[in-house]
C-alpha positions in Angstrom: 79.3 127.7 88.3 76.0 129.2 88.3 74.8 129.8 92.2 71.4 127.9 91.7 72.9 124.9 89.5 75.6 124.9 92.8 72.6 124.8 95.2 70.5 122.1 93.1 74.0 119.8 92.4 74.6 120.5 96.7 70.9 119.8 97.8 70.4 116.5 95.1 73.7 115.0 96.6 72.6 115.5 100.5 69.2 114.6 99.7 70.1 111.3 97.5 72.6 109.9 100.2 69.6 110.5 102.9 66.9 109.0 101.1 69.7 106.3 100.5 70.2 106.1 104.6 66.5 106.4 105.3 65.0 104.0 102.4 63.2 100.3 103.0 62.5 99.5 98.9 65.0 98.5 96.7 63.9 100.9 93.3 63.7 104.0 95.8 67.3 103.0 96.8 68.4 102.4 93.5 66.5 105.2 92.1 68.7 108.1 94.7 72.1 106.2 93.5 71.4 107.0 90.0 70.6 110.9 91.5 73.7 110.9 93.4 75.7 109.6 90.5 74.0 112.2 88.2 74.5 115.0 90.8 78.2 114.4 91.3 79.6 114.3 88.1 79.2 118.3 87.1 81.1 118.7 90.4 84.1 116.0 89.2 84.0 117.6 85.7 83.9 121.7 87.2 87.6 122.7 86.2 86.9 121.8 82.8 90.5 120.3 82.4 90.7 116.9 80.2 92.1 115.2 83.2 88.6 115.9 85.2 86.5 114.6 81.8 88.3 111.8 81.9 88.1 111.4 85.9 84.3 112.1 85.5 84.1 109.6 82.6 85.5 107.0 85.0 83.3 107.6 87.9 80.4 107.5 86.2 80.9 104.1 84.0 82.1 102.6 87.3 78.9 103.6 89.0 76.3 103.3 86.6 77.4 99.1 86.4 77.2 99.2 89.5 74.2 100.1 89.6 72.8 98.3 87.0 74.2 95.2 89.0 72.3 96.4 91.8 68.9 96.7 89.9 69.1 93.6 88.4 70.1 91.3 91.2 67.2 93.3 93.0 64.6 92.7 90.3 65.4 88.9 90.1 65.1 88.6 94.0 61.4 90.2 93.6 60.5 88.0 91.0 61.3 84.5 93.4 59.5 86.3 96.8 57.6 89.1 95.6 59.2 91.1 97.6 61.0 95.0 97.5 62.2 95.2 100.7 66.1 95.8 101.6 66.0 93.8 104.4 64.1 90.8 103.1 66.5 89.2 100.4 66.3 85.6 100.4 68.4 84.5 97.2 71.9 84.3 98.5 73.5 84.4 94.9 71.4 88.1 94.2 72.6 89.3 97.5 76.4 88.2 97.2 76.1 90.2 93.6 74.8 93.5 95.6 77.1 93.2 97.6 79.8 93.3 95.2 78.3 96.0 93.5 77.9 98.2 96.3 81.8 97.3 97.5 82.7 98.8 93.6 80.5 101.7 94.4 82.9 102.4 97.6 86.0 101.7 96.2 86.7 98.5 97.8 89.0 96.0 97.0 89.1 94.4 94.0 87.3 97.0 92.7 89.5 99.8 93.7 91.1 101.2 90.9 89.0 103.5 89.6 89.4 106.0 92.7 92.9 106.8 93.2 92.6 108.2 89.0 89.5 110.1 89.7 90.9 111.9 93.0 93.8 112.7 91.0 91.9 114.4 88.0 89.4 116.8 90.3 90.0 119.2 92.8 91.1 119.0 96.1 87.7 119.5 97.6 85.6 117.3 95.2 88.2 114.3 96.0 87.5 115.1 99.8 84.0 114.4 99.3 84.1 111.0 97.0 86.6 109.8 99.6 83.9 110.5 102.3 80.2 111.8 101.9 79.9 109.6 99.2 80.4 106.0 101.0 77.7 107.1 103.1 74.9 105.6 100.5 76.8 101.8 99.9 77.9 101.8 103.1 73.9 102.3 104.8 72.7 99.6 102.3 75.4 97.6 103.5 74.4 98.0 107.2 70.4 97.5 106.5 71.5 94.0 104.8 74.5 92.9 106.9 72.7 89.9 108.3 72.1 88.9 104.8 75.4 89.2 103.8 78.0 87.3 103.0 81.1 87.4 105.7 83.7 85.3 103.5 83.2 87.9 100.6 83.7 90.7 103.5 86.5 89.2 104.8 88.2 88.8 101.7 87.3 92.1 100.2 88.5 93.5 104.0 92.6 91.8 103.7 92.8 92.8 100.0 91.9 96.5 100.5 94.2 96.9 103.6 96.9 95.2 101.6 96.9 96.9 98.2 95.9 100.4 99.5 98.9 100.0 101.2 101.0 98.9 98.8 99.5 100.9 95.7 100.7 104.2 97.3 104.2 103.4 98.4 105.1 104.9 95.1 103.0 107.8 94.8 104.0 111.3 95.2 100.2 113.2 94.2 98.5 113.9 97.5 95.5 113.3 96.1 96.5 109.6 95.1 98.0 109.1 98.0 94.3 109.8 100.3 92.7 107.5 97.7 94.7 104.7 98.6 94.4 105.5 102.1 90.9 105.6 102.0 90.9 102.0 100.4 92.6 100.8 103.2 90.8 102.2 105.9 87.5 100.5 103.8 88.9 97.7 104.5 88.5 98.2 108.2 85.0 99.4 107.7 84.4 96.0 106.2 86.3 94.0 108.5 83.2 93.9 111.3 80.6 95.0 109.3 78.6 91.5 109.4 79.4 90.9 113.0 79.6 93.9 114.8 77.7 96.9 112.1 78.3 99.9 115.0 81.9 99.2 115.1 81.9 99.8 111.1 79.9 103.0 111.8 82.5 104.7 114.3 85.1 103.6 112.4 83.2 105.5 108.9 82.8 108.3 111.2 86.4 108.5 112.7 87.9 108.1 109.2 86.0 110.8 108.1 86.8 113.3 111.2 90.5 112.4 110.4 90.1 113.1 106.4 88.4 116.1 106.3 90.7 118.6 108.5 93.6 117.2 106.4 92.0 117.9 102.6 91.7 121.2 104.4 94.7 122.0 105.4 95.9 120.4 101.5 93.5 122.8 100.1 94.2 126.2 102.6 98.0 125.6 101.1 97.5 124.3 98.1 99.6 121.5 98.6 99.4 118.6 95.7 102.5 116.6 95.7 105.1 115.4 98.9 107.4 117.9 97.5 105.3 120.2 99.0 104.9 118.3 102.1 108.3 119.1 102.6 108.4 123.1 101.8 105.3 123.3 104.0 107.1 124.4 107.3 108.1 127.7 104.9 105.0 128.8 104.1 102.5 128.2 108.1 104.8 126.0 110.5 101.8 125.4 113.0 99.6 124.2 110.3 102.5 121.8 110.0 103.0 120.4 113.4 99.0 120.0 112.9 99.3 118.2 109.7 101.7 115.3 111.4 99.2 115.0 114.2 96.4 114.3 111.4 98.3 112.3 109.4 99.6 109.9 112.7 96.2 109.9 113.9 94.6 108.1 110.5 97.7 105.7 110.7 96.0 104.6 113.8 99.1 105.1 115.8 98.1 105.7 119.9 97.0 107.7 121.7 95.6 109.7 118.6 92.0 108.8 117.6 92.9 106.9 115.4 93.6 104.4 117.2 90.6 103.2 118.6 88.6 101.7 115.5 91.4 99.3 114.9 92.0 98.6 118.8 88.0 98.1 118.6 87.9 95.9 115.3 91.0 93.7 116.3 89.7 93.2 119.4 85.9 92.0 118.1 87.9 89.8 115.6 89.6 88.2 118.5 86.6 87.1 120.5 85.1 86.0 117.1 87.6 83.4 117.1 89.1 85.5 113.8 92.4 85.1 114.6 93.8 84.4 111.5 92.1 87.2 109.7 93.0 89.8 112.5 96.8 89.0 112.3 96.5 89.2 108.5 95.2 92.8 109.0 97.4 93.9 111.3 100.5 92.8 109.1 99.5 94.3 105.9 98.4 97.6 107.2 101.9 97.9 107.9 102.1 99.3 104.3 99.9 101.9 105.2 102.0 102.6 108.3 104.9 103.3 105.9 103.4 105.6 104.3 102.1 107.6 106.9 105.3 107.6 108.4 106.9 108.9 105.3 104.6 111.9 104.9 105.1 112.8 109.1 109.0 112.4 108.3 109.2 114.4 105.0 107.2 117.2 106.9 108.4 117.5 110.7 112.0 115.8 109.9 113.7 117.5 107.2 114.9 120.6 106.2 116.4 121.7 102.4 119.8 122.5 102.4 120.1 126.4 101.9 121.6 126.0 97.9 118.0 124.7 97.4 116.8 125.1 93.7 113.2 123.8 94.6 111.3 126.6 94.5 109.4 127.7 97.6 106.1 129.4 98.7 106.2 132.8 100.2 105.2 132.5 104.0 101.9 133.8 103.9 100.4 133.6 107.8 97.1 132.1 107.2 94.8 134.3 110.0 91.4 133.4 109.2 91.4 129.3 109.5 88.0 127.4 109.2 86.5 126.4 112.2 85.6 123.1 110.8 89.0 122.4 110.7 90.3 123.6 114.0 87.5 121.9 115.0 88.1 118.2 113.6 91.7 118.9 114.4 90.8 118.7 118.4 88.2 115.7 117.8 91.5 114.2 115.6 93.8 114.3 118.4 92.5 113.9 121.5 89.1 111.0 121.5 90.9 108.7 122.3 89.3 108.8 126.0 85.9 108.3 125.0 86.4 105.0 123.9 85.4 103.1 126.8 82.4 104.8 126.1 81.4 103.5 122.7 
């Protein structure tokens, strides 16, 4: 791709999602989604392969109703109080349609099905950031209206997501599926207290992300695509391995990884809400999700090929010159934990 249509496509998508974060009024809002829509689908569609026209195709028909939904539950709200601003919606039916809208825009259950199919038909990289940088927008609008919003439909839209991102990759073997439906399940956490307690929501965006990233790198350094090659990957860098089962125990939320303390957070907010039932819901179905963390950690740290292998294997190539971002994220992975108190 051209250098200057890379930098205008990279600076329209970090500009969008911060005018997004940063905006009071709801055409400026809805204006920057359409930008960030527009922005991201060159980037989708950049391998040129019918897989990624058809993954771009999908991403931007999903987005674009849910933005139209957006505007017009926003225009109908200014025409009963004459009023633009985010945080002053008074028509509960408008607001319960935003907020179903922006739950599509994030891949949220039961509006989930569009992600794990666009993942899968881009690149490793661009599925890193739809699974990450670009929640940020519906998940800021989300937190400037959270007192406005309904907590049934959060609730709900929290259970389902754990549940069926769970359940929808128990029999996938694409990586980049796999992610998705992890990332619908951790959603659901995000949406679990984000009408009672919004800065628990944030950490746990923010941990989710921390725990994402340094694994889509790893995927990407090795070129990994499928649990077939989870399995080879101790051939080719055995350290990036032992790494990659830490990451991947850490987003199962397993202690005393940092993963762990969103959901030690969340179910314990839940509990002094007197949400009992909803908690113990959560924490049975992300079992699912357990499973399948489990799986990867046991396919990669647990077994060996038998030496009349016909799979065929990478060459060991030492990988020298690792990104600092990911050694990086792979510390802040592992070992937060401790800081929880502070949060």
């Amino acid at each position: 791709m051209n250098p200057l249509s890379w930098t205008t496509i990279t600076m329209s998508i970090i500009l969008s999602t911060t005018m997004i974060a940063s905006s009071t009024h709801w055409l400026m809002a809805w204006a920057c989604l359409e930008i960030n829509t527009l922005a991201m689908a060159p980037v989708i569609s950049k391998s040129n392969h019918p897989r990624a026209t058809e993954a771009t195709t999908k991403y931007f028909l999903t987005q674009t109703l849910a933005s139209t939904a957006i505007l017009f539950a926003a225009t109908n709200n200014a025409m009963s109080s004459s009023s633009w601003e985010i945080n002053m919606m008074t028509d509960p039916t408008m607001m319960k349609i935003i907020t179903l809208a922006l739950m599509m825009k994030m891949a949220a259950a039961p509006f989930h099905y569009w992600l794990p199919e666009v993942s899968q038909g881009t690149t490793t990289m661009a599925a890193l950031t739809i699974l990450t940088w670009q929640k940020i927008a519906p998940i800021s609008v989300l937190l400037a209206t959270h007192n406005k919003s309904s907590h049934s439909i959060m609730m709900m839209s929290a259970t389902l997501s754990i549940l069926l991102g769970g359940m929808g990759g128990l029999n996938q073997t694409q990586m980049r599926k796999l992610m998705a439906f992890s990332s619908i399940a951790h959603t659901g956490w995000i949406l679990a207290t984000m009408t009672i307690a919004p800065n628990i929501s944030t950490l746990t965006f923010m941990i989710y992300t921390i725990n994402t990233t340094p694994i889509f790198l790893v995927l990407n350094l090795t070129t990994t695509t499928t649990i077939k090659d989870l399995g080879a990957l101790w051939t080719t860098t055995p350290h990036l391995t032992a790494a990659m089962s830490l990451m991947i125990l850490s987003l199962s939320g397993l202690p005393p990884l940092t993963g762990f303390m969103p959901k030690w957070l969340i179910l314990n907010k839940m509990m002094s809400s007197n949400l009992m039932v909803e908690a113990t819901t959560m924490a049975m179905t992300s079992l699912f999700s357990l499973y399948l963390y489990m799986r990867m950690t046991y396919l990669m740290s647990m077994t060996l090929f038998p030496q009349t292998t016909t799979t065929q294997m990478k060459w060991r190539v030492p990988y020298k010159n690792h990104p600092l971002l990911m050694s990086t994220l792979l510390i802040t992975t592992i070992l937060m934990l401790p800081l929880s108190p502070n949060m």
